[in-house]
PAGUBA-817640 format. One record per residue (C-alpha): z, x, y; residue in three letters. Coordinates in steps of 0.25 Angstrom, whole numbers, plus 2048, in hexadecimal, padded with zeros to 3 digits. Each point is the difference from the previous one (the first is absolute). Layout:
REM PAGUBA-817640
ZXYALA/...
END
This chain:
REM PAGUBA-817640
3BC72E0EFUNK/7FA80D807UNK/7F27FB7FFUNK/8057F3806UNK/80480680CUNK/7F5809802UNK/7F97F17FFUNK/8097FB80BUNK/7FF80C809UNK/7EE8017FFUNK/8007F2804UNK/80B80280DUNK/7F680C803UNK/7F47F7801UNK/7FD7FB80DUNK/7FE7F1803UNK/7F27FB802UNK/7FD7F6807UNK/7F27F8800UNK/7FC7F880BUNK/8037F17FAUNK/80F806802UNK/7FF80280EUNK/8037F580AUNK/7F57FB806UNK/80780280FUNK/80180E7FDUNK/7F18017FBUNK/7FB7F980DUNK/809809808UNK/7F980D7F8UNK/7F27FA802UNK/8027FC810UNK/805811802UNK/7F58047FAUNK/7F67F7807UNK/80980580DUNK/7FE8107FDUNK/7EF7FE7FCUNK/7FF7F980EUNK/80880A808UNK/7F780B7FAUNK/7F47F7804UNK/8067FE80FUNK/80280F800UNK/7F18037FBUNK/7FB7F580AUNK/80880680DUNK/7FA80E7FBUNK/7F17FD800UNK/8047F780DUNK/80580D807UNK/7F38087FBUNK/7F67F7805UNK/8087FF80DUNK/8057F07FFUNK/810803800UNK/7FF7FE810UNK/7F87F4800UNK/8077F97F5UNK/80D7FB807UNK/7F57FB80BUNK/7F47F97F9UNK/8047FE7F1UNK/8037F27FBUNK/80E7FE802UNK/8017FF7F0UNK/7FB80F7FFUNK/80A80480AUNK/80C7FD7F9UNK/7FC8047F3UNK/7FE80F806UNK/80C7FF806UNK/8077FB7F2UNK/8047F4807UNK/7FB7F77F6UNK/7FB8007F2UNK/7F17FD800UNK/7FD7FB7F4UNK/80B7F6803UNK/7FC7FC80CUNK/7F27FD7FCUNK/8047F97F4UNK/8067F4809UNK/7F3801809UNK/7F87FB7F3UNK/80A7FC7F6UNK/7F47F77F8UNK/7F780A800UNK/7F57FC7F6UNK/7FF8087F3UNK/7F38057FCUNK/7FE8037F2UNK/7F18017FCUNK/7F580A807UNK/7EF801801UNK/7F980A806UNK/7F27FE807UNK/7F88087FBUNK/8058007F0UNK/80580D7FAUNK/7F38027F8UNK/7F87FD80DUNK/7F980B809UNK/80980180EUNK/7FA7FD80CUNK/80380080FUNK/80C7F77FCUNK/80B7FE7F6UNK/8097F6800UNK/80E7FD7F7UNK/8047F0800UNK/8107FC7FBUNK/8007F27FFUNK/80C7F97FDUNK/8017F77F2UNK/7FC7F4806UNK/7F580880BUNK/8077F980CUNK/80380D806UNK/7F580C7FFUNK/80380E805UNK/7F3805802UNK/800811802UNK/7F2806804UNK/7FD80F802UNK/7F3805806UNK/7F980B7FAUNK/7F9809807UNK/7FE811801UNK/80880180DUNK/80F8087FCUNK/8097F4803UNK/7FF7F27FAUNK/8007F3806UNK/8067F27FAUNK/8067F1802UNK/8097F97FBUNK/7FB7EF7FFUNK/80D7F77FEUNK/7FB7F27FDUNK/8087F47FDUNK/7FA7F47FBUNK/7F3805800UNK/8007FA80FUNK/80880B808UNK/7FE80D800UNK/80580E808UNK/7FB80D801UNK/80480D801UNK/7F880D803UNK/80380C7FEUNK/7F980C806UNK/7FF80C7FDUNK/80A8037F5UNK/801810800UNK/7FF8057F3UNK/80B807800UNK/8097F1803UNK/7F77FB7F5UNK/80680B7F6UNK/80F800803UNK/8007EE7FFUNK/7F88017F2UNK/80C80A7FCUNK/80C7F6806UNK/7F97F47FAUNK/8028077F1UNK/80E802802UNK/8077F17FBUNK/8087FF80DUNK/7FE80480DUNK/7FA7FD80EUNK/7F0805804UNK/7FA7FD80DUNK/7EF7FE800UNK/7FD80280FUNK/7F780880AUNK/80580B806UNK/8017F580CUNK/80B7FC7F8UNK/8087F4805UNK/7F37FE80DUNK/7F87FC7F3UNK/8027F67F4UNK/8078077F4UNK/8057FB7F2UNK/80D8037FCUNK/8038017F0UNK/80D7FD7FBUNK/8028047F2UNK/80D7FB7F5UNK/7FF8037F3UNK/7F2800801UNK/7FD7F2807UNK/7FB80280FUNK/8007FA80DUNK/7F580080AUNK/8027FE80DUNK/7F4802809UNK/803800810UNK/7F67FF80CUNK/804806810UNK/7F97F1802UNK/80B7F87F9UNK/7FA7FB7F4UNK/8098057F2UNK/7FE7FB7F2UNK/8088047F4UNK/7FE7FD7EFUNK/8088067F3UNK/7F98077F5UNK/8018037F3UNK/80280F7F9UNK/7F37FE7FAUNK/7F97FB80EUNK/80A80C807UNK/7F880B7F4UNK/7F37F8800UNK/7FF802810UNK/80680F7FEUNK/7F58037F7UNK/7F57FA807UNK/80380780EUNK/80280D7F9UNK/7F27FF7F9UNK/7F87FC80CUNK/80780A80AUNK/80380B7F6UNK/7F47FE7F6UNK/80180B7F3UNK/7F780B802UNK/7F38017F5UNK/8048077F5UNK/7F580C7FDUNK/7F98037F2UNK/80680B7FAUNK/7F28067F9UNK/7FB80A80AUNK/7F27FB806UNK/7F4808801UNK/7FD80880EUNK/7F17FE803UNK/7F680E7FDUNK/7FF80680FUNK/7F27FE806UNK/7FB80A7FDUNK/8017FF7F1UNK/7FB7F27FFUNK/7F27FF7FAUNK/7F57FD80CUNK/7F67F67FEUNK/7F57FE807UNK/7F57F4800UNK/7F37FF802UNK/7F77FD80CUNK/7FF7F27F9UNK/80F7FD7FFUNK/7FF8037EFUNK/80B8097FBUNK/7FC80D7FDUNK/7F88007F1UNK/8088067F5UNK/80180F7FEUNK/7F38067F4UNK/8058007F4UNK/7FC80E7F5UNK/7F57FF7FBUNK/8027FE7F0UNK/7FD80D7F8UNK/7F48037F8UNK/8007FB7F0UNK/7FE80E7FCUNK/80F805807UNK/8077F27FBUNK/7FC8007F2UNK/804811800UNK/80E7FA808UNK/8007F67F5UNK/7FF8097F7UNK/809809805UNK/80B7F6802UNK/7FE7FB7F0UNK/80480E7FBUNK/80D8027FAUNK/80A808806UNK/80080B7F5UNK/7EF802803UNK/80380280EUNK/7FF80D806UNK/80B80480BUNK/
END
């Protein structure tokens, strides 16, 4: 009867679990819309601090698109706002790269997302070249008849570090854009549970936007940070030989007529009298020789 009660009184102790099948599927989008709502207002707070350091915050109000303007004043959300800008955005879902992995790079590299069906390309080129910042474009191409373009120069490399970082995280907002920021294009990337938007803007007026997959968002991740950040060689770990200093080197000197130098004289072999008595000598054995 006592262990009976123990029985009761463990399982009263025990607390109740709950798997994620039980909970309500209001209460999970609830959950998921404020945590999408804390990652973007630590975004709008890192965006208005590198906007303060390069001296924008007095000309946002004044020449940023209005879009821009409210979501840094936390008027609006962006992600949502852009979302009912392209709400049919075309997914894209396969990737090659011009030149091929295996290829030696060039003066060029470019990465192409197509979509299942290739009607909608996104086409991202970055040129190589020694100077410390980069330069690239962004091609959106529709139909394989319409195309818009957006170039992006120069991409500091500290701006290039920080987006490869935001674009690992699996939600998040990264802005790629000059440090003319909003008076140049920029592509901004929107990241849910690993699926992203791009939307690319132009002061001129022209915007585009597609949807890519996880493994496009990783693929185009991976490719930037290999071209911008390329691993440094690895050194052999056996020591390698220092070269003799010059004046320990052997010096050779040639001939009037270009020839090498003839060989060194070689001694003269000894008469047969000394090398039959070293002959002999060296077929004694060790007990008849004298010490």
């Amino acid at each position: 009867m006592s262990d009976q009660a123990n029985d009761t009184d463990s399982d009263s102790i025990k607390p109740p679990t709950t798997s994620l099948d039980e909970i309500p599927v209001e209460e999970l989008i609830r959950l998921t819309r404020a945590f999408t709502r804390r990652i973007t207002n630590q975004d709008r707070q890192r965006l208005a601090r590198d906007l303060r350091e390069t001296g924008h915050q007095r000309s946002i109000q004044i020449t940023a698109p209005v879009a821009l303007q409210r979501f840094f004043s936390g008027e609006i959300d962006l992600d949502s706002e852009l979302v009912q800008r392209f709400l049919n955005a075309p997914l894209l879902s396969h990737v090659r790269y011009i030149p091929k992995p295996d290829e030696p790079l060039r003066s060029q590299a470019s990465a192409l997302f197509s979509s299942q069906d290739d009607s909608a390309i996104l086409s991202v080129d970055v040129h190589l070249h020694t100077d410390p910042d980069a330069s690239m474009e962004f091609t959106f191409t529709m139909f394989s008849a319409l195309a818009l373009s957006f170039s992006l120069k120069p991409l500091l490399r500290v701006e290039r570090r920080r987006f490869i970082d935001l674009m690992r995280r699996e939600n998040g907002i990264a802005f790629l854009w000059t440090r003319d920021r909003w008076e140049q294009p920029y592509v901004i990337f929107v990241v849910r549970e690993g699926f992203a938007r791009v939307y690319a803007f132009s002061p001129h007026g022209p915007q585009a936007a597609v949807r890519m997959t996880p493994d496009m968002v990783l693929a185009l991740t991976d490719w930037l940070e290999w071209l911008w950040f390329p691993p440094e060689p690895v050194e052999d770990d056996w020591p390698k030989p220092e070269p003799a200093p010059l004046s320990q080197r052997p010096t050779l000197t040639r001939r009037p007529d270009g020839l090498p130098p003839p060989p060194p004289p070689q001694p003269e072999p000894a008469p047969d009298n000394q090398r039959d008595d070293q002959g002999a000598a060296d077929s004694q054995p060790p007990d008849d020789l004298e010490w």
